[in-house]
N, CA, C and O of each residue as an XYZ file, in Angstrom:
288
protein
N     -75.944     -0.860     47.137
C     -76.857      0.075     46.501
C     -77.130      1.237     47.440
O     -78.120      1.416     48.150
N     -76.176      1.900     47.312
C     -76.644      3.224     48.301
C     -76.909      4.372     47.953
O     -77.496      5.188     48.663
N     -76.333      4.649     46.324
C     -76.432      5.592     45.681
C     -77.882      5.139     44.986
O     -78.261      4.035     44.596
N     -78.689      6.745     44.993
C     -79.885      6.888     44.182
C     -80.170      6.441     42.682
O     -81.258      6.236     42.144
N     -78.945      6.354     42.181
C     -78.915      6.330     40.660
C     -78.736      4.449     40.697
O     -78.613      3.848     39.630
N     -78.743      3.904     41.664
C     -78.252      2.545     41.926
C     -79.317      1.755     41.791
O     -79.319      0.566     41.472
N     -80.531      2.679     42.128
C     -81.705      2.075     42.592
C     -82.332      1.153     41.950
O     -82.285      1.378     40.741
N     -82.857      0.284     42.191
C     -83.916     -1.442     41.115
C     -84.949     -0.654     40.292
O     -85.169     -0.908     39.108
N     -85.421      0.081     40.816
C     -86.608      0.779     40.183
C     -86.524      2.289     40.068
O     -86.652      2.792     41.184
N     -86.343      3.248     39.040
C     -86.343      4.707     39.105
C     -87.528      5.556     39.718
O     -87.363      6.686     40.177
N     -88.634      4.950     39.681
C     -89.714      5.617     39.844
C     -91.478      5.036     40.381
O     -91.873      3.928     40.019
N     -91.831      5.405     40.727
C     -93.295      4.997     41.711
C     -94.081      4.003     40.405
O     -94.808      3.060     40.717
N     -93.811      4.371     38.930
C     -94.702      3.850     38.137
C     -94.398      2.438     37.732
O     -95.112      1.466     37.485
N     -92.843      2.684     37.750
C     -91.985      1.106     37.267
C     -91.975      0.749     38.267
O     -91.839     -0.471     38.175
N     -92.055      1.120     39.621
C     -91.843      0.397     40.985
C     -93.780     -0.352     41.162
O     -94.043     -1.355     41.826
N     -94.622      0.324     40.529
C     -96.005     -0.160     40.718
C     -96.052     -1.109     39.823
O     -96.003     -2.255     40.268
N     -96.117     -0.997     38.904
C     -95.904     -1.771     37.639
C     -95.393     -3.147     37.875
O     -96.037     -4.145     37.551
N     -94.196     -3.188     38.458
C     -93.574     -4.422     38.654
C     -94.811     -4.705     39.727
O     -95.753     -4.957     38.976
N     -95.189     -4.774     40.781
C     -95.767     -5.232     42.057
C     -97.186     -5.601     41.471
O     -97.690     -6.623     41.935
N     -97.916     -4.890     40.488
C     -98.852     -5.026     40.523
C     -99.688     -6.305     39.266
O    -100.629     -7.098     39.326
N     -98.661     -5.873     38.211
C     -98.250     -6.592     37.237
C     -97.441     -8.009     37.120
O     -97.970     -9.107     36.947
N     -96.561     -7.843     37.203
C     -95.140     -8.900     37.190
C     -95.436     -9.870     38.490
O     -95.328    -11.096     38.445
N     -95.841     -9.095     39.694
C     -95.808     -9.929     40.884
C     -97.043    -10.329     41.540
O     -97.221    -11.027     42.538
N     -98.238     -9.457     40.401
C     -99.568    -10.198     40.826
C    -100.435     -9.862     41.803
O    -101.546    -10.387     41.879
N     -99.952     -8.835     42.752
C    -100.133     -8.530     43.735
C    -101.147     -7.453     43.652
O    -101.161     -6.730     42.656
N    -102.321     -7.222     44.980
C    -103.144     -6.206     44.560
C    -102.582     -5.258     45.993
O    -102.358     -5.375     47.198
N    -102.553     -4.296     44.898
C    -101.831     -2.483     45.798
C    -102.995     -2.227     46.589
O    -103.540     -1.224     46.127
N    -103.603     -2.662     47.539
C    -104.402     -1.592     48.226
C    -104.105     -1.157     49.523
O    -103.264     -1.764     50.185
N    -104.727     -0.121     49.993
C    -104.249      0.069     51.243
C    -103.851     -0.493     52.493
O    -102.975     -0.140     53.282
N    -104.573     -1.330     52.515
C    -104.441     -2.504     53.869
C    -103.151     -2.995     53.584
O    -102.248     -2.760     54.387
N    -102.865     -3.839     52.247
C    -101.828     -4.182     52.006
C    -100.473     -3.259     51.727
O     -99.424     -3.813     51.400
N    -100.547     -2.072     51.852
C     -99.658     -1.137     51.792
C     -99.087     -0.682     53.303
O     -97.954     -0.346     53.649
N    -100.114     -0.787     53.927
C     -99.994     -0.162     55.644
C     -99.204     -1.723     56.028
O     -98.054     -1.622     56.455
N     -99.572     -2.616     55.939
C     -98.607     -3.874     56.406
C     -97.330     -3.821     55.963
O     -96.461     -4.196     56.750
N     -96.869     -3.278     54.413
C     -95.601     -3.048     54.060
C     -94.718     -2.081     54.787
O     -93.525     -1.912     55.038
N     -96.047     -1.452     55.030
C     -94.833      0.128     55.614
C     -94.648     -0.312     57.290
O     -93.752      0.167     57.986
N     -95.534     -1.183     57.732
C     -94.871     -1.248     59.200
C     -93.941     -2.450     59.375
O     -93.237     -2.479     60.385
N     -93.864     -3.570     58.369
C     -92.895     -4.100     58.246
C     -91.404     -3.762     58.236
O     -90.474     -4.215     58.904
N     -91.455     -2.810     57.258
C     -90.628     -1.996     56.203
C     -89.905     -1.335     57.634
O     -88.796     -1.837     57.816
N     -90.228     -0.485     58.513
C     -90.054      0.298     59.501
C     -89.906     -0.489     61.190
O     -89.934      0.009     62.315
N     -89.785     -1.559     60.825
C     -89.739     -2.460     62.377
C     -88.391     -2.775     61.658
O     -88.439     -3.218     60.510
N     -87.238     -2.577     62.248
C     -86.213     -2.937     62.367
C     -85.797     -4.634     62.951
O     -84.777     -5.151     62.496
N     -86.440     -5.206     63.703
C     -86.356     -6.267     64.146
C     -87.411     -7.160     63.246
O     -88.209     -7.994     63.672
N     -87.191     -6.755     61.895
C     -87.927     -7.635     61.254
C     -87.160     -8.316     59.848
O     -86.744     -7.889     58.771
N     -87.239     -9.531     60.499
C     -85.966    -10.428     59.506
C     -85.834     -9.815     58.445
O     -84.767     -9.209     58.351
N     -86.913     -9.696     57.111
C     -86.313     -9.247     55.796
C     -86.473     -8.067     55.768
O     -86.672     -7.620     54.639
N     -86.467     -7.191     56.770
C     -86.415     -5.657     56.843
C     -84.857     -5.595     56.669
O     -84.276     -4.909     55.827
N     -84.099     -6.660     57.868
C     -82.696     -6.254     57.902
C     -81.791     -7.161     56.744
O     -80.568     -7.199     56.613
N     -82.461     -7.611     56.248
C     -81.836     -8.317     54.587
C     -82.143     -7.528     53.524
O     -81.330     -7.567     52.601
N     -83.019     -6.876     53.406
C     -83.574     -5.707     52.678
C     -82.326     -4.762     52.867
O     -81.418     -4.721     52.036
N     -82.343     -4.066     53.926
C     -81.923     -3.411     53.985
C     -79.689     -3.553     53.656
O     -78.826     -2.873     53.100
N     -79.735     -4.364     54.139
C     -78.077     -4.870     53.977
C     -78.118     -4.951     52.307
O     -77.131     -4.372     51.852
N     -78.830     -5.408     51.448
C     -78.841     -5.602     50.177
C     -78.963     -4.440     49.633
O     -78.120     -4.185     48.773
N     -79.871     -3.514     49.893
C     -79.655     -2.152     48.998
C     -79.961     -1.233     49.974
O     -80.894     -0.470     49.725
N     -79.428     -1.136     50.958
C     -79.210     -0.125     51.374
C     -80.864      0.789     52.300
O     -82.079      0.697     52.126
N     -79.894      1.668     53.339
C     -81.143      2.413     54.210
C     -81.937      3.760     52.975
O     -82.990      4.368     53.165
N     -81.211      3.854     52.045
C     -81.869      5.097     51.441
C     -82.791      4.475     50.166
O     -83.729      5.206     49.845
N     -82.653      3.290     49.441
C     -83.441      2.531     48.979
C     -85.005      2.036     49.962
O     -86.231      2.097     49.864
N     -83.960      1.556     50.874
C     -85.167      0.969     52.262
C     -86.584      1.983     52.270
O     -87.767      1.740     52.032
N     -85.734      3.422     52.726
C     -86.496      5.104     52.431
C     -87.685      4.927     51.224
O     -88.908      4.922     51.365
N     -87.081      4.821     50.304
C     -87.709      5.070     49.009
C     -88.663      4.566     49.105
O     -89.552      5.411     49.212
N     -89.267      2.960     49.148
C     -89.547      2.145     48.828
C     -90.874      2.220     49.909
O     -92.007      1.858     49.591
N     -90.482      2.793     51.317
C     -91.724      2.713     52.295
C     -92.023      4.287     51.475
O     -93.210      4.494     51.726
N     -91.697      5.034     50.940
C     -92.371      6.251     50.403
C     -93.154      5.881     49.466
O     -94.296      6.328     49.361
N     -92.584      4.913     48.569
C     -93.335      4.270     47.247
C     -94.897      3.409     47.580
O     -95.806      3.118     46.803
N     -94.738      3.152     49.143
C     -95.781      2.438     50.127
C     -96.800      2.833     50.074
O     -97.938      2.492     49.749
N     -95.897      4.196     50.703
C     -96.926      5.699     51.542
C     -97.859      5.783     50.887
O     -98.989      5.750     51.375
N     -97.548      5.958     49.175
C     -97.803      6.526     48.056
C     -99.462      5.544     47.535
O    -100.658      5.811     47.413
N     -98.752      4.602     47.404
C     -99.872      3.302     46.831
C    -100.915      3.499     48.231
O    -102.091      3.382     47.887
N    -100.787      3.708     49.376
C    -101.752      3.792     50.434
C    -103.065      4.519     50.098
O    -104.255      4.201     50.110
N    -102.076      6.074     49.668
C    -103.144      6.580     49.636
C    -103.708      6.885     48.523
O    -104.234      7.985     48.351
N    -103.672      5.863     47.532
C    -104.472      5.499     46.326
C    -103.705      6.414     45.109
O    -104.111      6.360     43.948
């Protein structure tokens, strides 16, 4: 998955949607700032399974999609 058009989720709303909805999970900031420094530590086991599976420009997206939910 390296190409953009490849991507699991097109957009911040279907990408929230699933997380917040489907997976139960509550978006708040605290829990967003733990994603994104996960997300960004390279020496972090499912950072580098993440990343081998769809790719560094998905990887990108996804701590942007983070950024995003952070700041409400």
């Amino acid at each position: 998955m390296n190409d953009q058009a490849d991507f699991y989720f097109q957009s911040y709303e279907e990408w929230r949607q699933t997380i917040t909805g489907r997976c139960n999970i509550d978006l708040t900031p605290e829990y967003a700032r733990k994603r994104i420094a996960a997300l960004r530590n390279p020496s972090d086991r499912s950072t580098r399974e993440f990343t081998t599976k769809y790719g560094k420009a998905y990887l990108n997206q996804v701590i942007k999609w983070f950024e995003q939910a952070e700041q409400g």
